[in-house]
DSSP file (Angstrom, degrees, kcal/mol; ACC not computed):
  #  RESIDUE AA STRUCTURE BP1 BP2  ACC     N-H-->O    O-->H-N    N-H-->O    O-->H-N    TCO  KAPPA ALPHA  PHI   PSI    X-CA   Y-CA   Z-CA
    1    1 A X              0   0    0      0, 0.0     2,-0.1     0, 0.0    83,-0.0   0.000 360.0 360.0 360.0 136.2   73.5   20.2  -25.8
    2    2 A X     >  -     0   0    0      1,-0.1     4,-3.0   117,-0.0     3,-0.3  -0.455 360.0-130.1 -73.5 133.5   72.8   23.0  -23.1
    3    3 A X  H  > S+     0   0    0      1,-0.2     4,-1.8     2,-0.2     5,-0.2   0.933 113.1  63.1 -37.4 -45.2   76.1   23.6  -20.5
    4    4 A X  H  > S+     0   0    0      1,-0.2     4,-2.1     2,-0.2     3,-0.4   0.932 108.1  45.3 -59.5 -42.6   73.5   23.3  -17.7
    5    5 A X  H  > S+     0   0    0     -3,-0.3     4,-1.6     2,-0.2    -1,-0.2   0.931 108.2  46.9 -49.0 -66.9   73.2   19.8  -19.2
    6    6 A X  H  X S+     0   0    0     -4,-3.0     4,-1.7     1,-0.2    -1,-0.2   0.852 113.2  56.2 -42.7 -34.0   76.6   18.7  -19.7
    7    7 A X  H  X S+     0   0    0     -4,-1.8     4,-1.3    -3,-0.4    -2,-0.2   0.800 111.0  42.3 -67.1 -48.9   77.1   20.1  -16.0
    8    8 A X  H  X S+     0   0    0     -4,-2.1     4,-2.0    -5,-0.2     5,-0.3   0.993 112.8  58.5 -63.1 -69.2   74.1   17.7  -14.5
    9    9 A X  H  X S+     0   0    0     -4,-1.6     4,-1.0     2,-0.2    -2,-0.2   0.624 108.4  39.4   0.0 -71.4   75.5   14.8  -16.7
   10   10 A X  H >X S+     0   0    0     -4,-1.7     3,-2.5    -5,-0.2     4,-0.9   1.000 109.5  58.3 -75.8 -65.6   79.1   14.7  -15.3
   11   11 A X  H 3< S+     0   0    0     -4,-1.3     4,-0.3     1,-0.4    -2,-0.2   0.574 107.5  49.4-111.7 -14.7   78.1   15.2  -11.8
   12   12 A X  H >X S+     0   0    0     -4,-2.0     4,-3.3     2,-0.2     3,-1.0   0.841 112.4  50.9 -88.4 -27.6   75.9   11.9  -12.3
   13   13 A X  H XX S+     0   0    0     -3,-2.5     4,-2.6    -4,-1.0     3,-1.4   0.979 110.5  48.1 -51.1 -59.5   79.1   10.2  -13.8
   14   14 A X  H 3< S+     0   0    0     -4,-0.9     7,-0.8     7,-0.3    -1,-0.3   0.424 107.4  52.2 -82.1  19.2   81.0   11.1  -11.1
   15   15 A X  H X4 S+     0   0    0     -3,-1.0     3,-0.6    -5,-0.3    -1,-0.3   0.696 117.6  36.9 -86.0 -34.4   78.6   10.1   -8.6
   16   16 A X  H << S+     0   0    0     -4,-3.3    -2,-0.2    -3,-1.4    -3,-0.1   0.696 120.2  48.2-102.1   1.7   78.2    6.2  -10.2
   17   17 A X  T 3< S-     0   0    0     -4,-2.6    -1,-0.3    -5,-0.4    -3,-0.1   0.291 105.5-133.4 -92.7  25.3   81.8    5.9  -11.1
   18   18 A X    <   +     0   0    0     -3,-0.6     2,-0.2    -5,-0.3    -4,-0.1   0.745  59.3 137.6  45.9  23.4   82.9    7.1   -7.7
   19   19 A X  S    S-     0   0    0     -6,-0.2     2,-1.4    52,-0.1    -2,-0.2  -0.713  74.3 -88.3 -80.9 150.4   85.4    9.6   -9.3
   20   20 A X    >>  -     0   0    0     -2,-0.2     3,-4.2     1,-0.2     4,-1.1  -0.583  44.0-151.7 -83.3 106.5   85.2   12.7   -7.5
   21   21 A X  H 3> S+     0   0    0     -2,-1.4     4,-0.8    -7,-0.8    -7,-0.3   0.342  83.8  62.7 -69.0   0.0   82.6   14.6   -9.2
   22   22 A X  H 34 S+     0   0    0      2,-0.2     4,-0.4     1,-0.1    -1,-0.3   0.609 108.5  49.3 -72.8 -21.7   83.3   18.0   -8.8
   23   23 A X  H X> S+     0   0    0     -3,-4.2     4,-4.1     2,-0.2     3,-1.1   0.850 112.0  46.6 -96.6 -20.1   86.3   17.3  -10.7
   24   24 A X  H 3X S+     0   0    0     -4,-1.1     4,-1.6     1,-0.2    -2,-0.2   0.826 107.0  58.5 -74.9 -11.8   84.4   15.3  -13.6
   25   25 A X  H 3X S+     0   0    0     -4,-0.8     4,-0.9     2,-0.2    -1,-0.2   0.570 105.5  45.4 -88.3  -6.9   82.0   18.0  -13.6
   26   26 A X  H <> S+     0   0    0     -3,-1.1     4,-1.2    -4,-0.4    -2,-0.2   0.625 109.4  66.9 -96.0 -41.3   85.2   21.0  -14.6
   27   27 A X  H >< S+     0   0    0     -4,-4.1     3,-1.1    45,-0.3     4,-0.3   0.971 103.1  40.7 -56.4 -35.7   86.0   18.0  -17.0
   28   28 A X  H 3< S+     0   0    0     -4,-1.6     3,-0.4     1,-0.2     4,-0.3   0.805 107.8  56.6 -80.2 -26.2   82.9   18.9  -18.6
   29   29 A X  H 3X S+     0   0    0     -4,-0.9     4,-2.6     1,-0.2    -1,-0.2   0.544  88.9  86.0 -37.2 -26.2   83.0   22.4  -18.6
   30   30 A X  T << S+     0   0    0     -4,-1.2     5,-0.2    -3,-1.1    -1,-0.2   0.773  80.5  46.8 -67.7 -21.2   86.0   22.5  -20.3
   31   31 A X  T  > S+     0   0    0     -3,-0.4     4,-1.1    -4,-0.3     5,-0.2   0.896 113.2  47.8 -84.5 -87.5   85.5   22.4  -23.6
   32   32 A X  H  > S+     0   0    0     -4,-0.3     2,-1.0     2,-0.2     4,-0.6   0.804 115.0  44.3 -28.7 -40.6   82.7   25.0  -23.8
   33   33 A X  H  < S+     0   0    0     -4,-2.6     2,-0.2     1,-0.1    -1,-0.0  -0.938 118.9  46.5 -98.8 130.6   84.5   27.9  -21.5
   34   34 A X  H  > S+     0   0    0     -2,-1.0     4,-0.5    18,-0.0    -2,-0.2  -0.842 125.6  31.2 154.8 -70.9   87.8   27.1  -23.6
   35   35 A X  H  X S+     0   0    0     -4,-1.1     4,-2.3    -5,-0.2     3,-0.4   0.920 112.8  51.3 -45.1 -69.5   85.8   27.3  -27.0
   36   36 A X  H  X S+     0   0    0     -4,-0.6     4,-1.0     1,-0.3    -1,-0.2   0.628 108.1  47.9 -70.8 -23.1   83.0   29.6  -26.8
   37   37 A X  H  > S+     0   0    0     -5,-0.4     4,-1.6     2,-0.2    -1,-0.3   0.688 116.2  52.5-104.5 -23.4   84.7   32.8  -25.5
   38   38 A X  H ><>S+     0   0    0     -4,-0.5     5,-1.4    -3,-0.4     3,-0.6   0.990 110.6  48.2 -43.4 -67.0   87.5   32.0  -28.5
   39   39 A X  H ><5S+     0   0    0     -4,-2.3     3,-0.5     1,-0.3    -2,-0.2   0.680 112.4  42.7 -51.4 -36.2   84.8   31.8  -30.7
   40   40 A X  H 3<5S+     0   0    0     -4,-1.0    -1,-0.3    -5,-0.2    -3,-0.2   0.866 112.9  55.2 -81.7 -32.5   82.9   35.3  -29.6
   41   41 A X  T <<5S-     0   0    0     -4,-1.6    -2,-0.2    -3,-0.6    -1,-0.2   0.457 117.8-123.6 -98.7  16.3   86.2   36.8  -29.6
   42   42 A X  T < 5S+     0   0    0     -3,-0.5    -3,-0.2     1,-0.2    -2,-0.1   0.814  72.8 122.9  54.1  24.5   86.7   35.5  -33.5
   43   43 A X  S   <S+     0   0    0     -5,-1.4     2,-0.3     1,-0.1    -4,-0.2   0.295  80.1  21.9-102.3  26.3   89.9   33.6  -32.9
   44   44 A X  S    S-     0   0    0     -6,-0.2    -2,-0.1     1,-0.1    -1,-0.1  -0.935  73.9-139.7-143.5 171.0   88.6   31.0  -34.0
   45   45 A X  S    S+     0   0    0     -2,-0.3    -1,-0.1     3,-0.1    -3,-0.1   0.952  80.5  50.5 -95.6 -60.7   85.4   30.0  -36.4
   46   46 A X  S    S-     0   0    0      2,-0.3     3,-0.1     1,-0.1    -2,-0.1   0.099  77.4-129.3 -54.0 166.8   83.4   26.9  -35.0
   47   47 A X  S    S+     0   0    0     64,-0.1     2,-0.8     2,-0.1   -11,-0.1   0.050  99.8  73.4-112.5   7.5   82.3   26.9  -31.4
   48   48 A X  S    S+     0   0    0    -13,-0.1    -2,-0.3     3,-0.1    -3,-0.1  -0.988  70.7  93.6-114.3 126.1   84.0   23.6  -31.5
   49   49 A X        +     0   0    0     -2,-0.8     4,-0.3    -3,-0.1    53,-0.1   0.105  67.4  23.9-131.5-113.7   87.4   23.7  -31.6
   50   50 A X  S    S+     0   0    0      2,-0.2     6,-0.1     1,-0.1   -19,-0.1   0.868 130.0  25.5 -43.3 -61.1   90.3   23.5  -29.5
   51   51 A X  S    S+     0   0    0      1,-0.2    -1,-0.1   -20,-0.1   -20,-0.1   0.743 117.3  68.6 -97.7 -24.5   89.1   21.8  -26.5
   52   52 A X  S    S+     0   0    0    -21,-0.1     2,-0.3   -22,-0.1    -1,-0.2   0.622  74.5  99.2 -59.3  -7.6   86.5   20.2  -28.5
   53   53 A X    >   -     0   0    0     -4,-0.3     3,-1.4     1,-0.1    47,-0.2  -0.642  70.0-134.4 -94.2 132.6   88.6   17.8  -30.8
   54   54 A X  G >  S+     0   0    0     -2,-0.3     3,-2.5     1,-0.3     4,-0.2   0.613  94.3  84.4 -58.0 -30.6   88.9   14.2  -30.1
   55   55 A X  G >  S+     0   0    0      1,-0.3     3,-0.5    47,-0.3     4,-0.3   0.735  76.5  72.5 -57.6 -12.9   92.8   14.7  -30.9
   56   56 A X  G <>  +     0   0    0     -3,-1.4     4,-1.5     1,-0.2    -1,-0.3   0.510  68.0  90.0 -60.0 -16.8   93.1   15.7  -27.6
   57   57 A X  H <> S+     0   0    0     -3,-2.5     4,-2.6     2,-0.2    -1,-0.2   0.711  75.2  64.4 -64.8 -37.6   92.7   12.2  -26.2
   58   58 A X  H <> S+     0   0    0     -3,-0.5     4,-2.5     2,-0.2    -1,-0.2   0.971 113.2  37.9 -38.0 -64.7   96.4   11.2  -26.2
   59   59 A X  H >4>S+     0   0    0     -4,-0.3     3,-0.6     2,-0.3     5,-0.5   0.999 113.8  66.2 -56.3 -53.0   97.0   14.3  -23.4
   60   60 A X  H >X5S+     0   0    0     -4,-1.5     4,-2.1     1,-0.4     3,-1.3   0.950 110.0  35.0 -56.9 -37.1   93.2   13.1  -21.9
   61   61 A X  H 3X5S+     0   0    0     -4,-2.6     4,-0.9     1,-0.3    -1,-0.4   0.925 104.4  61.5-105.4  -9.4   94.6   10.2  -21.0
   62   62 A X  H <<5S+     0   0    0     -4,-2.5    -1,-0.3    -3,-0.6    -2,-0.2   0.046 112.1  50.0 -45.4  12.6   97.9   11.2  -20.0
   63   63 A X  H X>5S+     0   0    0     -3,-1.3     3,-0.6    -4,-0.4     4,-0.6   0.457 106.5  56.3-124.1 -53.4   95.6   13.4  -17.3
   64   64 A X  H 3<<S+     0   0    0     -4,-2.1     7,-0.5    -5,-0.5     3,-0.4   0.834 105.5  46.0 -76.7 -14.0   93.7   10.4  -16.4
   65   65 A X  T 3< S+     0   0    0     -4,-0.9    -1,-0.3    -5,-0.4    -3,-0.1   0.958  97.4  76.1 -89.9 -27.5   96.5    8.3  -15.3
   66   66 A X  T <4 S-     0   0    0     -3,-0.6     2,-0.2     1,-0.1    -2,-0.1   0.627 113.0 -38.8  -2.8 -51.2   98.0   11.2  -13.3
   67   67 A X     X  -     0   0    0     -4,-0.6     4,-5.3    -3,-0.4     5,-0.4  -0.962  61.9 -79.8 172.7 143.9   95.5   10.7  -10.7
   68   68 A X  H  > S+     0   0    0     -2,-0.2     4,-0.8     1,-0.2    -1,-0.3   0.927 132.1  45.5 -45.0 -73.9   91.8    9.9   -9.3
   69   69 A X  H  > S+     0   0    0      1,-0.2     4,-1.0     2,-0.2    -1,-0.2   0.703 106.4  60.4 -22.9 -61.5   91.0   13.6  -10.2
   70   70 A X  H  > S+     0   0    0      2,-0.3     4,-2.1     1,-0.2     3,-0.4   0.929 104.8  48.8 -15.2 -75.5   92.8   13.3  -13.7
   71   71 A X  H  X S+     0   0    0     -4,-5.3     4,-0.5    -7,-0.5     5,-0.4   0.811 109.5  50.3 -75.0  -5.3   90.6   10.8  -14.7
   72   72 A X  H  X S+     0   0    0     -4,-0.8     4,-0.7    -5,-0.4   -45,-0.3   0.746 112.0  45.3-114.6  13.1   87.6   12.7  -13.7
   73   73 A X  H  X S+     0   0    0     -4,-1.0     4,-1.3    -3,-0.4     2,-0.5   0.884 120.6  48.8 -63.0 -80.8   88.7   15.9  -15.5
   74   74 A X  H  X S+     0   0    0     -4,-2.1     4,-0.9     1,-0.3    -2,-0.2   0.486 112.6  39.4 -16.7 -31.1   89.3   13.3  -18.1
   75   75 A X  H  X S+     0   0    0     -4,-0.5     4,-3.8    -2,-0.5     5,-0.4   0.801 119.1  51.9-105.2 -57.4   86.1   11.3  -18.0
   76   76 A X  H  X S+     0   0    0     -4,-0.7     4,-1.3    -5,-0.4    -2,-0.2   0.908 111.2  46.5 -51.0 -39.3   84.1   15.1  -17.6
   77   77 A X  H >X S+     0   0    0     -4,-1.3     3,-1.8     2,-0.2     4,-0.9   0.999 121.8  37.0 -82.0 -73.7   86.0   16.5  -20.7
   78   78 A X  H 3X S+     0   0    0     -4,-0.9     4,-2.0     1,-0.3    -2,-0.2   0.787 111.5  62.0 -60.8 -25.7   85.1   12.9  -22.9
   79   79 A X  H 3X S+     0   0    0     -4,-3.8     4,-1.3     1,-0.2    -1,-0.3   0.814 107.4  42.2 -61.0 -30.9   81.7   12.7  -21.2
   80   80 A X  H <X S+     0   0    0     -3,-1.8     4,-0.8    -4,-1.3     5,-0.2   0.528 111.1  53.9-103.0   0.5   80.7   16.1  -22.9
   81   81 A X  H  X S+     0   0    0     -4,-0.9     4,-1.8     2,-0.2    -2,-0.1   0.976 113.2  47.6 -84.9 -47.8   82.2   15.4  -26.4
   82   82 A X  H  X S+     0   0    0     -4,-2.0     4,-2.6     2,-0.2    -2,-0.2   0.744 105.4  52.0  10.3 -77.1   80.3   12.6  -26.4
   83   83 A X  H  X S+     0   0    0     -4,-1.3     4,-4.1     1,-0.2    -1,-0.2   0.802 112.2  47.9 -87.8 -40.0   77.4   14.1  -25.4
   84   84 A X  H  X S+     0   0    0     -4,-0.8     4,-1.3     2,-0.2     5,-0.4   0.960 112.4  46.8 -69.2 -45.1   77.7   17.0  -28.5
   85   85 A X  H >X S+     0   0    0     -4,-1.8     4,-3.0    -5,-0.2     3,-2.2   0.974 113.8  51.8 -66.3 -61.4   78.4   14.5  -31.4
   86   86 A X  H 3X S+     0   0    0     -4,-2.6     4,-1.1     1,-0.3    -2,-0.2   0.873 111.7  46.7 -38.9 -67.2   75.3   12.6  -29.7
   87   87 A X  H 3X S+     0   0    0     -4,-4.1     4,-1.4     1,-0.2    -1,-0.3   0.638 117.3  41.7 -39.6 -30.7   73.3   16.0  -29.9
   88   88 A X  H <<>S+     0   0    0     -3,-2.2     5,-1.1    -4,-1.3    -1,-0.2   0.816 113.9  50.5 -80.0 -61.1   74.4   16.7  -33.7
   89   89 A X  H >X5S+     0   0    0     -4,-3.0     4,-0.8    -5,-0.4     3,-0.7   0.877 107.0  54.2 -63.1 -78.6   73.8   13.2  -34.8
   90   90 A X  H 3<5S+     0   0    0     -4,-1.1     2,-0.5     1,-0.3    -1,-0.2   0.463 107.6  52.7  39.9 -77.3   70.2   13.3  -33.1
   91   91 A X  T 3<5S-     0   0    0     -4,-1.4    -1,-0.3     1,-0.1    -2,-0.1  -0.111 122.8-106.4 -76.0  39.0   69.3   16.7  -35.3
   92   92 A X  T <45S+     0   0    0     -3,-0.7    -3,-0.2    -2,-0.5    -2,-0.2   0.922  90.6 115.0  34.4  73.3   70.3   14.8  -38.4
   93   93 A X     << +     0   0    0     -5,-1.1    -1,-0.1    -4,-0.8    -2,-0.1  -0.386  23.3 152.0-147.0  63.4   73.6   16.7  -39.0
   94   94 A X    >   +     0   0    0      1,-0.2     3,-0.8     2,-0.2    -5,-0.1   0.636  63.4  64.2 -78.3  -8.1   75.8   13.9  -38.5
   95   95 A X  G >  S+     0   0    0      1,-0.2     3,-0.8     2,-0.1    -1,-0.2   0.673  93.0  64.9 -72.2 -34.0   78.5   15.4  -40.9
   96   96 A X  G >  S+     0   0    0      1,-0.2     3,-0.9    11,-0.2    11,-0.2   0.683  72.0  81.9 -59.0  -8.7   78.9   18.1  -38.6
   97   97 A X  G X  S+     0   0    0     -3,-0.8     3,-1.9     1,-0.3    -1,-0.2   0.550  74.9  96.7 -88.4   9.1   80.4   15.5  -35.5
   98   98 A X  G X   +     0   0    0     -3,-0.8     3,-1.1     1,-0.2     4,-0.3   0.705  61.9  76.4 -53.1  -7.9   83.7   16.4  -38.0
   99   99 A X  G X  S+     0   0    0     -3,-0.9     3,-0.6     1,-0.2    -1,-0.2   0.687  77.6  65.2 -91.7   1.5   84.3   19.0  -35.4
  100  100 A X  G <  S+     0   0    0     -3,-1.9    -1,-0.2     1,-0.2    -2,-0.1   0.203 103.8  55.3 -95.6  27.4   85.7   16.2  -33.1
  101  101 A X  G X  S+     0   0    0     -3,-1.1     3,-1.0     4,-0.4    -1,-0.2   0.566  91.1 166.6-121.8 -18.9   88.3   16.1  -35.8
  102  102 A X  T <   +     0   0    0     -3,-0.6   -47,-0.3     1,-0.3     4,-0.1  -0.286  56.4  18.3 -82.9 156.0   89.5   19.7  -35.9
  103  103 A X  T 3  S+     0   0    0     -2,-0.1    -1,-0.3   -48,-0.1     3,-0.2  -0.968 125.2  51.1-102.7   1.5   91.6   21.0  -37.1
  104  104 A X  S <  S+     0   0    0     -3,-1.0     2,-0.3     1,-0.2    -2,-0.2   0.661 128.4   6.4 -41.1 -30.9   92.3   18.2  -39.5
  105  105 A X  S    S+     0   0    0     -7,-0.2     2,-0.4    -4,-0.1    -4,-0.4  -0.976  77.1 173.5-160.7 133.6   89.2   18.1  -40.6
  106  106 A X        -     0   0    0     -2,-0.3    -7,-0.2    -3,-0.2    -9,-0.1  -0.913  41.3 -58.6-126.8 155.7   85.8   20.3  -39.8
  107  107 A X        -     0   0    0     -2,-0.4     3,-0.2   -11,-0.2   -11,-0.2   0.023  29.7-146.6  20.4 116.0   82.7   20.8  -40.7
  108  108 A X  S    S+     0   0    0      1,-0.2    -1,-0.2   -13,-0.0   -12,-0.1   0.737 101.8   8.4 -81.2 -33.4   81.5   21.6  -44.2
  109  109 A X  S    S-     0   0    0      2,-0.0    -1,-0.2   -14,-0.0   -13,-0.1  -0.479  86.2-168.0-156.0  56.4   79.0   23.5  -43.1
  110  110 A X        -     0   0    0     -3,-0.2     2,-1.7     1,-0.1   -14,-0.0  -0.113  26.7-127.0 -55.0 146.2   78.9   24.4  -38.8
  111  111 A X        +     0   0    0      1,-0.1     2,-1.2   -15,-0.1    -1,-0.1  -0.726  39.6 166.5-101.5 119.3   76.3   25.7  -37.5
  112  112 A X        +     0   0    0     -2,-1.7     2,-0.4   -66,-0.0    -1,-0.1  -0.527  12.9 147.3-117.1  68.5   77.6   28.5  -35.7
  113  113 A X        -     0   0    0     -2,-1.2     5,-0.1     1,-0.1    -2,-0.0  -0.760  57.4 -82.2-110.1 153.9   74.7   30.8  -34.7
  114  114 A X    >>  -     0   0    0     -2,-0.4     4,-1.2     1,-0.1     3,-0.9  -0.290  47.3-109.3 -48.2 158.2   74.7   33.1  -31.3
  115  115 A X  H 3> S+     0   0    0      1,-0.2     4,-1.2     2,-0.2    -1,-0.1   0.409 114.0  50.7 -60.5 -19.6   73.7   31.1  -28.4
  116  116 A X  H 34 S+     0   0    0      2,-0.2    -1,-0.2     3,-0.2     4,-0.2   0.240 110.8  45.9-122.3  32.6   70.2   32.8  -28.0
  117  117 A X  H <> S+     0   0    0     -3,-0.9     4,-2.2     2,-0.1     5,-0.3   0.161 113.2  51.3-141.3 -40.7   69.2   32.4  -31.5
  118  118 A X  H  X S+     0   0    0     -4,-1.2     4,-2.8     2,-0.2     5,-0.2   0.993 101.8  66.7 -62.8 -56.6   70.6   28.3  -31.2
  119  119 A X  H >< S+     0   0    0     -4,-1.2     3,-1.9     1,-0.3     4,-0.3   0.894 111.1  33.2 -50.1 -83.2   68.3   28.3  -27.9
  120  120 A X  H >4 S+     0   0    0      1,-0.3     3,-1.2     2,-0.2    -1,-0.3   0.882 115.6  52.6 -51.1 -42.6   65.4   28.7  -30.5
  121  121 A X  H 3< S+     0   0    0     -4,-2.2    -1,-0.3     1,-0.2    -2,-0.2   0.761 108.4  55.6 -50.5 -25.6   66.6   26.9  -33.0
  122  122 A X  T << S+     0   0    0     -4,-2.8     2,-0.5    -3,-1.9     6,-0.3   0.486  79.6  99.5 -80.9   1.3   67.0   24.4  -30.7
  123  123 A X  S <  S+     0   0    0     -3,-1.2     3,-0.1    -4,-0.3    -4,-0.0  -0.780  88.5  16.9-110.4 112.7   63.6   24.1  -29.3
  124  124 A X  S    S+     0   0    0     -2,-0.5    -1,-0.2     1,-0.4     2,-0.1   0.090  92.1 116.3 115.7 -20.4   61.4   21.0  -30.8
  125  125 A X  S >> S-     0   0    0     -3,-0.2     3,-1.7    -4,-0.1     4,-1.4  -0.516  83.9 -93.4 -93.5 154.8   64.3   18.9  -32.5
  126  126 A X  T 34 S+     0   0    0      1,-0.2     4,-0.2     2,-0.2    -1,-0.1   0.243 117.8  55.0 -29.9 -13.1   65.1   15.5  -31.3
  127  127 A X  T 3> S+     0   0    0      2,-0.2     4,-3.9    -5,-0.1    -1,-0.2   0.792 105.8  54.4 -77.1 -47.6   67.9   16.5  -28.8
  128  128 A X  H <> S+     0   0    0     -3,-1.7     4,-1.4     1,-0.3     5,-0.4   0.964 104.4  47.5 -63.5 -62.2   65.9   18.6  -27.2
  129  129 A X  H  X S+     0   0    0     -4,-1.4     4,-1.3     1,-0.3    -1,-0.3   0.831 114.0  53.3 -68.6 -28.3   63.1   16.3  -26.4
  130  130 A X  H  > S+     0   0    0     -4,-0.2     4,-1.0    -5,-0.2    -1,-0.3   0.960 108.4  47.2 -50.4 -60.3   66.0   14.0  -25.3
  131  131 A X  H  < S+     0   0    0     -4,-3.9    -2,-0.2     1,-0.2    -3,-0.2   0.458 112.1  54.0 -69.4   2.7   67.4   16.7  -22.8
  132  132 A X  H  X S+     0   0    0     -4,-1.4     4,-1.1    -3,-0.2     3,-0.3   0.603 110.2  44.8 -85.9 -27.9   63.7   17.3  -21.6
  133  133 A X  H  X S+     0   0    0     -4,-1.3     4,-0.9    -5,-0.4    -2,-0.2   0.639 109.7  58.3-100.6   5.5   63.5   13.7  -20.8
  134  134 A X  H  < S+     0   0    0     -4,-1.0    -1,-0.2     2,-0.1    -3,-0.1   0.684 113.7  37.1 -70.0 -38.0   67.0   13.7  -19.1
  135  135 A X  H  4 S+     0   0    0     -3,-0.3     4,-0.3     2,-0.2    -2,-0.2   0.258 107.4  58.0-117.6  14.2   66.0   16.2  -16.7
  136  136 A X  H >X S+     0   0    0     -4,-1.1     4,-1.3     2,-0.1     3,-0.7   0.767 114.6  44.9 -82.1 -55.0   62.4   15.2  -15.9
  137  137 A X  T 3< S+     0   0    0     -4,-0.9    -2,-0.2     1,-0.3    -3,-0.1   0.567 112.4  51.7 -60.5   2.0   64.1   11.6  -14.8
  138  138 A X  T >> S+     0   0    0      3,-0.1     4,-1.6     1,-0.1     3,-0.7   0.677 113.2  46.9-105.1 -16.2   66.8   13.5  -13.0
  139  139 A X  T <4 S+     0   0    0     -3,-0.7     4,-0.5    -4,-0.3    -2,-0.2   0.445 114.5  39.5 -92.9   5.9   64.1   15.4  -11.2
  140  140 A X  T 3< S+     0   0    0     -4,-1.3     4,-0.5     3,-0.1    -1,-0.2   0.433 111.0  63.6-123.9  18.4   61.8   12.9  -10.1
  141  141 A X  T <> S+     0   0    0     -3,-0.7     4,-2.3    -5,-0.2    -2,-0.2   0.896 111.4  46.1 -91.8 -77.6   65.3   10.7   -9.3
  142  142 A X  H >X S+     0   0    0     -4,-1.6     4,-2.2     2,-0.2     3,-0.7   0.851 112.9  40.2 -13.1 -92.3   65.6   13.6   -6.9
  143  143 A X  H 3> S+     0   0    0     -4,-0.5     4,-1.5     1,-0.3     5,-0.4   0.959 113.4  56.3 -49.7 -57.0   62.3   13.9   -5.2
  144  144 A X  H 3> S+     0   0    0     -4,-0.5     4,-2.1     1,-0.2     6,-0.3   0.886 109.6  46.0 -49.3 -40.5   62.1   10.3   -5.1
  145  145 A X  H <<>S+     0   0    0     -4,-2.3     5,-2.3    -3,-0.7    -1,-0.2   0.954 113.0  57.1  -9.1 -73.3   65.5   10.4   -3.1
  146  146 A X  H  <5S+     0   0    0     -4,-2.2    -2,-0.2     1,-0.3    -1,-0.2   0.453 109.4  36.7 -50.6 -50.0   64.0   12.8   -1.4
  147  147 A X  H  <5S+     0   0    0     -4,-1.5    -1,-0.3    -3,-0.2    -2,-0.2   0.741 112.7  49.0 -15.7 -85.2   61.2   11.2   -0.2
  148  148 A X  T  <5S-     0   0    0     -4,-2.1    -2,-0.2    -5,-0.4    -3,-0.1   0.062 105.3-112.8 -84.9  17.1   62.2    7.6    0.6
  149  149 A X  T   5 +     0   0    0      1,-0.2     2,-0.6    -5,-0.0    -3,-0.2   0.696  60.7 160.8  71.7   3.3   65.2    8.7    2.6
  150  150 A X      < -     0   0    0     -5,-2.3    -1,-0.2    -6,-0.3    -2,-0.1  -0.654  44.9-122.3 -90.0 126.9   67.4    7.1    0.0
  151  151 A X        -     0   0    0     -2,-0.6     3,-0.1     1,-0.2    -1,-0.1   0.062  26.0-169.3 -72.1 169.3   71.0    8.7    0.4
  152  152 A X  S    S+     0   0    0      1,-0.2     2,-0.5    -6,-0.0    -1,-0.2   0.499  73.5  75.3-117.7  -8.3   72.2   10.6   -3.3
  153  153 A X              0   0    0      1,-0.1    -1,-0.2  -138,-0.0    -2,-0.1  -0.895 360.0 360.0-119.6  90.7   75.2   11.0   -2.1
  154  154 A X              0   0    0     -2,-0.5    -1,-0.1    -3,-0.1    -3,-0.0   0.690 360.0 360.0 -79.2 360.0   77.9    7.9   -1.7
């Protein structure tokens, strides 16, 4: 799944759960700037890791009870783990959503390729054509808004 995506994503959670969506949208950020700059700087192997793994949930919800905010860093963070096992499973590598396991369990086989070499690889498969049809309905959600005077904003 593309950042910009994960980024759109939360900021529609937090608009229809009425959590404040700037903070579910840093929930969803987290995992990628936590991961990926590990991962380039080869302390770690996967680009899921550390902020990616589902063992994390005990603390995720010790955040979400904290506070309205809490739970939408909380909600943003689980919205985008989600949203990667969804992406995986999609491109038939459904042994690969092990990385919401690590480090207990990983991968057999991650696909761990640079980001602008994934961007092509990425191009045609069944996620993709999901995250085109994600953002054509969030852009004609928009103009129609836009349009009809209908507020976007609660």
């Amino acid at each position: 799944m593309l950042f910009v995506t994960h980024l759109a994503a939360a900021a529609l959670l937090g608009r229809f759960t009425r959590l404040p969506a700037v903070w579910v949208v840093v929930g969803a950020a987290l995992p990628d700037v936590v991961d990926k700059p590990l991962a380039w700087l080869g302390l770690v192997e996967p680009f899921h890791s550390i902020a990616h793994t589902a063992l994390l949930l005990p603390v995720a919800c010790l955040i979400a009870l904290s506070s309205r905010r809490g739970a939408a860093v909380a909600l943003g963070w689980g919205s985008h783990l989600a949203l990667d096992a969804l992406h995986i499973v999609l491109n038939g590598r459904p042994d690969d959503a092990l990385f919401l396991g690590w480090p207990v369990v990983s991968p057999t086989d991650p696909l761990g390729i640079p980001p602008g070499e994934f961007f092509i690889y990425y191009l045609w498969t069944p996620s993709f054509f999901l995250e085109a049809a994600f953002w054509t309905a969030l852009i004609v959600w928009v103009i129609y808004s836009h349009r009809t005077g209908v507020r976007t904003n609660s």
